[in-house]
VMD Tcl script that draws the C-alpha trace (Angstrom):
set ca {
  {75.92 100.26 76.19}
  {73.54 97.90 77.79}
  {74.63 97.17 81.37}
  {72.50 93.66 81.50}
  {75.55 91.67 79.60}
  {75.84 89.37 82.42}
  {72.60 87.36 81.11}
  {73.94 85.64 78.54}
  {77.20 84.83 80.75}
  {78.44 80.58 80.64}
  {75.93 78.77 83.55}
  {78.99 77.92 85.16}
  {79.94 81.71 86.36}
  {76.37 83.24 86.11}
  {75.07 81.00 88.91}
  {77.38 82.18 91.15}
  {75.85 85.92 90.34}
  {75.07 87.17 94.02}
  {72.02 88.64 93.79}
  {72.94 92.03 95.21}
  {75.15 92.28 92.64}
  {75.55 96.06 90.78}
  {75.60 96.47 87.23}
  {78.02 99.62 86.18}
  {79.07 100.90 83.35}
  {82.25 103.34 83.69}
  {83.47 105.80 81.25}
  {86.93 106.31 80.35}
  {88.71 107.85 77.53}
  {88.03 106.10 74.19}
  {86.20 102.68 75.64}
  {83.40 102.25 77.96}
  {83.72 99.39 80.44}
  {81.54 97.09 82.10}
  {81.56 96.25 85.46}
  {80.31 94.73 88.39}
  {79.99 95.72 92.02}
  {79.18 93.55 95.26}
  {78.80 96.06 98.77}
  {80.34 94.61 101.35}
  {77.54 92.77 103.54}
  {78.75 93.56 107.02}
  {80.00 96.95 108.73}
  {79.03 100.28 106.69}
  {79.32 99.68 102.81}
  {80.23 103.43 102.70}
  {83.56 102.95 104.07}
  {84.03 99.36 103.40}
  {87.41 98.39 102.02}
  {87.13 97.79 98.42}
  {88.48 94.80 96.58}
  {89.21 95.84 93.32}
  {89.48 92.67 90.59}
  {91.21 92.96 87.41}
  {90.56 89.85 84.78}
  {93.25 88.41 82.56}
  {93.97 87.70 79.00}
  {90.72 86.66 76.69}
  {89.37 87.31 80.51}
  {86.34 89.15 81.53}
  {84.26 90.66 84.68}
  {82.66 87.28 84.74}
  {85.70 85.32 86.11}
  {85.29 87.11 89.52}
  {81.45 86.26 90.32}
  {82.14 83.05 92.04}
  {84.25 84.99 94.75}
  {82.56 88.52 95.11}
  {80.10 87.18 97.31}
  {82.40 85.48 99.31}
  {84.43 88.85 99.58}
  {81.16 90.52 100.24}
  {80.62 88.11 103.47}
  {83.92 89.29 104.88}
  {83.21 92.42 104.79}
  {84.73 93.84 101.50}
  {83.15 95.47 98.66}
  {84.38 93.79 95.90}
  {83.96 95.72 92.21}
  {85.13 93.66 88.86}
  {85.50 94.96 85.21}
  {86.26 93.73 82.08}
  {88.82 95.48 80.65}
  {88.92 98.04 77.41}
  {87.95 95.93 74.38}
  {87.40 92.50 76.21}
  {84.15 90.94 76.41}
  {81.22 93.24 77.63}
  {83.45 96.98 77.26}
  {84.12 98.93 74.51}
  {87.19 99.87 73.37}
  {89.46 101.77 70.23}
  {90.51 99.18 66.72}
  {88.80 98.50 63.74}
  {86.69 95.38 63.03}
  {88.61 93.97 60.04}
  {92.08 92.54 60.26}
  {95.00 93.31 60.18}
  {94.77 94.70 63.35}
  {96.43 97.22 65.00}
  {96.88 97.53 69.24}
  {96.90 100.86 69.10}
  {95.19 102.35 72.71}
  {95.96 98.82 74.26}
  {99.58 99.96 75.52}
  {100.52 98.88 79.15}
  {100.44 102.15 80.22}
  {97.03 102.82 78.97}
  {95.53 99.97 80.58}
  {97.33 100.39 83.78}
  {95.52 103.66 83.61}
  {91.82 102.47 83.35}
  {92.60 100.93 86.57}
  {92.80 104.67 88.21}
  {90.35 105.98 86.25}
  {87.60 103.16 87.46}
  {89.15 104.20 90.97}
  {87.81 107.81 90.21}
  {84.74 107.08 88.74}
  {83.80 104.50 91.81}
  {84.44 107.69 94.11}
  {82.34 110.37 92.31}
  {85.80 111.76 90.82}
  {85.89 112.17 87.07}
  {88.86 115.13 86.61}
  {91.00 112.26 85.60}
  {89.55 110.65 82.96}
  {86.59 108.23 84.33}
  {82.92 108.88 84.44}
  {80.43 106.80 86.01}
  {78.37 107.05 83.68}
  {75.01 104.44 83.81}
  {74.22 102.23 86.74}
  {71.49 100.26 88.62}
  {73.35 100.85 91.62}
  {73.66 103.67 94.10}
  {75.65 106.71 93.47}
  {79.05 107.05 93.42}
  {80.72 107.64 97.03}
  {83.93 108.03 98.74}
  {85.97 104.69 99.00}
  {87.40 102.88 101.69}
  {90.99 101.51 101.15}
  {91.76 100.13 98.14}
  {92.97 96.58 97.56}
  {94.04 95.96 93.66}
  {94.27 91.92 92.59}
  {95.17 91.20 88.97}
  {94.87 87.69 87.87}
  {96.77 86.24 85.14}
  {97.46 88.81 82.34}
  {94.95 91.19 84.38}
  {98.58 91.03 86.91}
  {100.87 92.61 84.64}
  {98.23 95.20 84.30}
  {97.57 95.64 88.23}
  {101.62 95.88 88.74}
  {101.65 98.55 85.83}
  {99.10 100.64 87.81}
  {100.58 99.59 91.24}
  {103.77 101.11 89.78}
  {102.45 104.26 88.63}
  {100.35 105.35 91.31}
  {101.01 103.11 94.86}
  {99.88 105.04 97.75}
  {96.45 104.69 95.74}
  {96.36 101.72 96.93}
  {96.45 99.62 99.96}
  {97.72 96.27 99.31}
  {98.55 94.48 95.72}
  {97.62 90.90 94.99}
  {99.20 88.87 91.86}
  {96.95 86.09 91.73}
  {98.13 83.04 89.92}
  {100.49 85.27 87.20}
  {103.95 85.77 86.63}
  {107.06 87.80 86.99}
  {107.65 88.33 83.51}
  {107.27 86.71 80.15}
  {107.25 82.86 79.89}
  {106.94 82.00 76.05}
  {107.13 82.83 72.29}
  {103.67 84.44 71.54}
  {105.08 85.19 67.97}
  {102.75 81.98 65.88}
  {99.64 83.65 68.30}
  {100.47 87.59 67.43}
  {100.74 87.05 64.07}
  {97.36 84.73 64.24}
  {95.62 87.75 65.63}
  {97.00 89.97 63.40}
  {96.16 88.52 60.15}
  {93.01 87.26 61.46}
  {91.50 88.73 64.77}
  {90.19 87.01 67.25}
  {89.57 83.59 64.75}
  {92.87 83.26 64.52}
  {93.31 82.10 68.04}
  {90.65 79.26 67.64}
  {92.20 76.90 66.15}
  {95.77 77.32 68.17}
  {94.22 76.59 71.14}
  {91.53 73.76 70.93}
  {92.10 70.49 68.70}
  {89.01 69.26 66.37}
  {87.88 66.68 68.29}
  {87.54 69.33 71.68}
  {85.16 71.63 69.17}
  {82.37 68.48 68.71}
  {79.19 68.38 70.58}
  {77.94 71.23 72.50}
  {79.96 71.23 75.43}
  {78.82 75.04 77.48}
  {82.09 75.61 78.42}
  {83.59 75.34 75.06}
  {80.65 77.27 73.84}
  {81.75 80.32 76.59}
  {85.17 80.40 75.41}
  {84.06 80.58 72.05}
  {81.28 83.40 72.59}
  {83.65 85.56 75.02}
  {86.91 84.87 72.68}
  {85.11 86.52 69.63}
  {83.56 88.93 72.00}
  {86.54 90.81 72.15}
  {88.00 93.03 70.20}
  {91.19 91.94 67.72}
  {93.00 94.60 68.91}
  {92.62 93.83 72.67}
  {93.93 90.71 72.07}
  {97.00 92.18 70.05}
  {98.16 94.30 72.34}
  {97.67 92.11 75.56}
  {99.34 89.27 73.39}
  {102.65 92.05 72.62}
  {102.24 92.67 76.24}
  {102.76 89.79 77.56}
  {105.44 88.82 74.66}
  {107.52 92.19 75.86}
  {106.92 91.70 80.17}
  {109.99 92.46 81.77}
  {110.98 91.28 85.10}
  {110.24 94.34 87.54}
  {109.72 92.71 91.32}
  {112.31 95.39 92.47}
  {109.93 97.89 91.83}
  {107.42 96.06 93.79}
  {109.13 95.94 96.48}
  {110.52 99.23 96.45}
  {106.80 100.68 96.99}
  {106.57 99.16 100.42}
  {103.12 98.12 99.63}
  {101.92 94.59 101.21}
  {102.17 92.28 98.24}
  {100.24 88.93 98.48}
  {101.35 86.16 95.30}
  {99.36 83.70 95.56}
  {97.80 80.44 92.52}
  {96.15 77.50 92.76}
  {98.46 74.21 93.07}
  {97.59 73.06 89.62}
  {98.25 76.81 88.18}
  {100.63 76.30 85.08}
  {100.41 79.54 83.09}
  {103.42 80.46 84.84}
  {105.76 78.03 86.39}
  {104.93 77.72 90.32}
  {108.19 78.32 90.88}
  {108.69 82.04 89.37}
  {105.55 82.50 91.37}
  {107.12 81.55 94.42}
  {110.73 83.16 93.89}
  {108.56 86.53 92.88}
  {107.14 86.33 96.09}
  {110.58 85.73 98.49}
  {112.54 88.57 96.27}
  {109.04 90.82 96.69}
  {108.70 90.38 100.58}
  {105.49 89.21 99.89}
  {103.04 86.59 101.78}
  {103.03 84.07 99.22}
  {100.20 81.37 99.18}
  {99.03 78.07 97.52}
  {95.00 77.56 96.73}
  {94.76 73.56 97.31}
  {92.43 71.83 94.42}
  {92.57 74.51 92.07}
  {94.14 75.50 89.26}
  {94.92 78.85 87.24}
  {91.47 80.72 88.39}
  {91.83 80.02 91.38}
  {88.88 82.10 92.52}
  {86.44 80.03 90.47}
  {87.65 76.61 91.85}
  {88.00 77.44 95.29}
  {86.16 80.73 96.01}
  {85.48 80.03 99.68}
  {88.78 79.02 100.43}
  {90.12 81.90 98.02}
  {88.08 84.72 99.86}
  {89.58 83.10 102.88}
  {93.52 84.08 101.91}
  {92.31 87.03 99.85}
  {90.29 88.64 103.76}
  {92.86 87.10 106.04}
  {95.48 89.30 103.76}
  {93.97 92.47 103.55}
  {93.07 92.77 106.91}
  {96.75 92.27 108.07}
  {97.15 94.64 105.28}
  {94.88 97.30 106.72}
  {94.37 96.29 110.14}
  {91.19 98.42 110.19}
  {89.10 96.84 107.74}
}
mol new
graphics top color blue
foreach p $ca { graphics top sphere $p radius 0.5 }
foreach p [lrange $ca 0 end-1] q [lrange $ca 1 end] { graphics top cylinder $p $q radius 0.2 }
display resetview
């Protein structure tokens, strides 16, 4: 697949492309996914610490651009990647409805996560294969810091869970404990309909007039990804059980953390995750559920001062 995606990405994220940015394209078993990489623009980007972004639901690469360079500044490599079957990767379904999730399961998602981890250090045994790049080769990693934002959390926890001394701190940014609402009227939408179905359950007529670029994003990204992605993170999300426990049974520093207008999850599951995790929990002023697109400065700010008390090296 074409690794030069991020061209026809909304104004409003593509701007905020750093110009050192690395296209990469990473195999894995049954998708291909797209991805971005930022080296870390102080100390040696060979054994930077590596911030490690996952996007959320009917989310993509893209969400993360305003920040990497931010993260870059402070000294962190920062890599992004859109998921199996969202906007800009491949991934398993057919194209017609009714859709089915199958190879969209938690599990398998959660382990795309380790297999970008092996690809972005020259390991493929596992199951992922850098495979086409206009960056440098493959090298050994520095620690690994894994944020999942939104839907992209549930997915971080699952691979947190099933692998954690891959990892050297976990970040749920702005997303929840576990499920919040019915997604029954939205799961059947997809179902019957893929990725049109959503459409018209989330915007009202009047929001669809005029040509408003934003509008026009959420609309090109939306039925850029595959039906079945959106089944399965939609039965995901439907099923997410409450597993903080396990969190904090790793022993892993755990950073929660949203912006103060976040409501995709109530602020205060956030914050009660956080006090039954042991985890630093903080508030992104002026922003609301991407946090790291309304305030990237003052996001890369929490995100750095965390991982360094997290790693005390980097």
């Amino acid at each position: 697949m074409s690794t030069d995606a991020h061209a026809h990405a909304p104004r409003t994220l593509s701007d905020h492309r750093p110009e050192d940015a690395e296209d990469l394209t990473i195999e894995v078993p049954a998708a291909r996914l797209s991805a971005v990489r930022v080296p870390a623009r102080t100390g040696d980007p060979a054994t930077a610490p590596v911030a490690l972004l996952v996007p959320g639901f009917t989310g993509s690469k893209e969400d993360f651009l305003p920040v990497m360079g931010p993260l870059a500044d402070r000294g962190f490599t920062a890599v992004a990647f859109s998921q199996r079957g969202q906007w800009g990767s491949t991934g398993p379904g057919q194209a017609e409805p009714p859709v089915d999730a199958s190879g969209y399961e938690l599990e398998t998602l959660g382990q795309d996560v380790h297999h970008v981890i092996d690809a972005l250090a020259g390991r493929g045994g596992s199951g992922g294969r850098h495979v086409a790049t206009d960056a440098a080769p493959a090298a050994p990693l520095g620690p690994v810091h894994l944020l999942g934002h939104s839907f992209g959390g549930v997915v971080g926890l699952q691979a947190l869970l099933s692998d954690p001394g891959r990892f050297a701190s976990y970040t749920h940014w702005n997303s929840g404990p576990r499920s919040r609402a019915d997604r029954s009227e939205q799961i059947a939408a997809v179902r019957a309909s893929g990725s049109a179905g959503l459409w018209p359950l989330w915007f009202l007529p009047e929001q669809l007039d005029g040509d408003d670029p934003e509008v026009e994003w959420f609309r090109t990204r939306l039925f850029g990804t595959a039906s079945a992605q959106l089944l399965g993170a939609l039965e995901i999300m439907q099923a997410q059980t409450d597993r903080v426990d396990d969190l904090r049974a790793t022993g892993i520093p755990v950073l929660v953390s949203h912006g103060d207008a976040d409501d995709a999850w109530p602020q205060d599951w956030q914050r009660d995750m956080a006090e039954r995790a042991g985890a630093r929990y903080e508030v992104v002023a002026d922003a609301g559920h991407s946090a790291q697109v309304d305030q990237p400065q003052a996001s890369a700010d929490i995100l750095a001062g965390f991982w360094r008390s997290a790693a005390p090296a980097a």
